[in-house]
C-alpha positions, 0 to 999 in steps of 0.5 A: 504463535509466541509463548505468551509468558516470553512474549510478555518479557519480550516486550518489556525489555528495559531501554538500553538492553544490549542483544550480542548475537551469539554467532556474528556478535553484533551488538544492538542497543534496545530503544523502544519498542515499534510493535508487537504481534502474535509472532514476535516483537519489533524494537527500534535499536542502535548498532554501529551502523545506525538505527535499525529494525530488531525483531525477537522471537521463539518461533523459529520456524517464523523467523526463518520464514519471514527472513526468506521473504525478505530475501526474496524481496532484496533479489526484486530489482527496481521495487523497494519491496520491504525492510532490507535484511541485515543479520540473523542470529541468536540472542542468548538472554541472561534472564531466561538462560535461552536462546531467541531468534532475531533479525535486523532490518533497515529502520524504515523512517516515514510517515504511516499511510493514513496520516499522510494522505490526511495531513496532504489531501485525498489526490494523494491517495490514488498516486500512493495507490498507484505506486502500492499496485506496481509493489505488488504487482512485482510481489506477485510475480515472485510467487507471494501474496501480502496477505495481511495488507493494511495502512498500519503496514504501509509506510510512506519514506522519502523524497519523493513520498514512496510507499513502503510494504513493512510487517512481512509476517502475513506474507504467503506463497500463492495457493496456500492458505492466509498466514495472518489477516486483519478482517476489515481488509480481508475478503473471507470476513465481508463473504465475497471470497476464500482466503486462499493466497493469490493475488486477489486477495491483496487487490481486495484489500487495496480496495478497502483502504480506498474506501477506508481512506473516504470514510475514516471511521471504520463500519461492519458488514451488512447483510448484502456486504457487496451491495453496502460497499456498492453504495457507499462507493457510489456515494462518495465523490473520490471513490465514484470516479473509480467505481469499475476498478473498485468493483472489479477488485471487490469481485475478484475479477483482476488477475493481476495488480498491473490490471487494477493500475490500468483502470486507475489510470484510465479513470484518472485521465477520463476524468480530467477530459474537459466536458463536450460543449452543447449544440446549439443551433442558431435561430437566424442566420448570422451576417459573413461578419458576424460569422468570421467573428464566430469563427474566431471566437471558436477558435480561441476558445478551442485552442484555449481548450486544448493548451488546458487539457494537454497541460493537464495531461502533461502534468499528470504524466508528470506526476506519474514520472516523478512518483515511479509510475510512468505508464 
């Protein structure tokens, strides 16, 4: 936890500060300031190299801790998990006569996760969610959980739209306790697990922004917090077609993030099946005629059928392609 009288200079540096790093003497040019929180705070600054992420702290032992996740995040080949770590020193401030800690990071430029799927439409969601599993899913294997996973700490960058994880702050290695967690996503607030970090933690999570994204205004617990979730679930349109994967991340159930996916996946493609025709038997027997005319009538309509749904598949598999989520 940060001084509260240092936190509170900190963030109120003067744009056009400059911070030269006492030992690799880079220079950065303060902007504004992007956020702050109980650990330290996050300027947007121009160095040589363009714009970059800064951000300051007294807690060293927190900058040495989030320094090493972004380590470990750059060595996850083919997952762009976070920020990449680009310096690490000290700002030895005038005003103070002290040394602060900071880091660099890549400036990530995009658009928050919320305002994204809202300006494009819900179907965003799931293919945003899809790409935030795999993240996570490699996060994972790595011996860390997100902890503190929210939309505030997603961003979506690029072209094509790519998740982004930001704020590794709450970042924890499995089998210790949450380092920091917002209570709406947070299973220990709704009573429906520990804060114990294991890769469940994170699914549950995922789940409340899926179900946040379909009812924006953000409501508190009921008594039987499973059963309010339950049935607004039920209730909405979007979340009801991936009730199970829903339920089964709100009970604890995965072990792993890839498992979420799957069912996803495999709501997505029930989904698009097109719905069984009815029987109906006749109530005379039709003339050869008229029954070759049947016949053909059949057959158009069911090679009709059958072109819309493998186009469909086709398409969604694109889909899945194009956004980094082949199965």
């Amino acid at each position: 936890m940060m001084n509260h009288t240092l936190k509170n200079h900190l963030c109120k540096l003067p744009t056009g500060t400059i911070i030269t790093g006492k030992w690799h003497r880079k220079a950065y040019k303060m902007i504004k300031l992007l956020g702050n929180g109980a650990n330290g705070v996050v300027y947007l600054a121009e160095s040589q190299k363009g714009l970059v992420a800064i951000k300051l702290s007294d807690n060293n032992t927190t900058i040495l801790s989030e320094v090493n996740v972004l380590k470990r995040f750059s060595k996850v080949q083919g997952a762009a998990l976070g920020p990449s770590l680009l310096d690490v020193d000290d700002w030895l401030d005038p005003s103070t006569n002290r040394l602060t800690p900071f880091y660099v990071m890549e400036y990530i430029k995009g658009e928050e996760f919320f305002s994204f799927i809202k300006k494009r439409g819900k179907e965003w969601m799931i293919i945003l969610i899809l790409q935030l599993l795999s993240a996570l899913d490699k996060l994972h294997k790595e011996g860390w959980v997100f902890g503190d996973l929210k939309p505030e700490n997603l961003l979506v960058a690029g072209m094509p739209p790519t998740i982004r994880l930001l704020d590794v702050g709450g970042t924890t290695l499995q089998g210790r306790a949450i380092k920091e967690f917002t209570e709406f996503y947070d299973r220990g607030y709704w009573g429906l697990g520990s804060r114990k970090a294991d890769p469940a933690y994170d699914l549950f999570a995922v789940a409340m922004m899926m179900i946040h994204v379909c009812y924006p205004t953000q409501f508190t617990k009921k008594e039987n917090a499973r059963q309010q979730l339950l049935s607004m679930i039920e209730a909405d349109a979007t979340l009801r077609k991936y009730r199970k994967a829903l339920m089964k991340a709100i009970d604890g159930t995965y072990k792993q993030a890839i498992e979420m996916k799957r069912d996803l996946v495999a709501a997505i493609h029930h989904s698009d099946l097109p719905p069984k025709e009815k029987h109906v038997p006749p109530q005379t027997i039709p003339s050869s005629r008229s029954r070759k005319k049947r016949r053909k009538a059949k057959k158009r309509r069911g090679g009709v059928i059958e072109t819309a749904f493998i186009a469909a598949i086709l398409l969604f598999v694109y889909v899945l392609y194009l956004y980094g989520q082949v199965l």
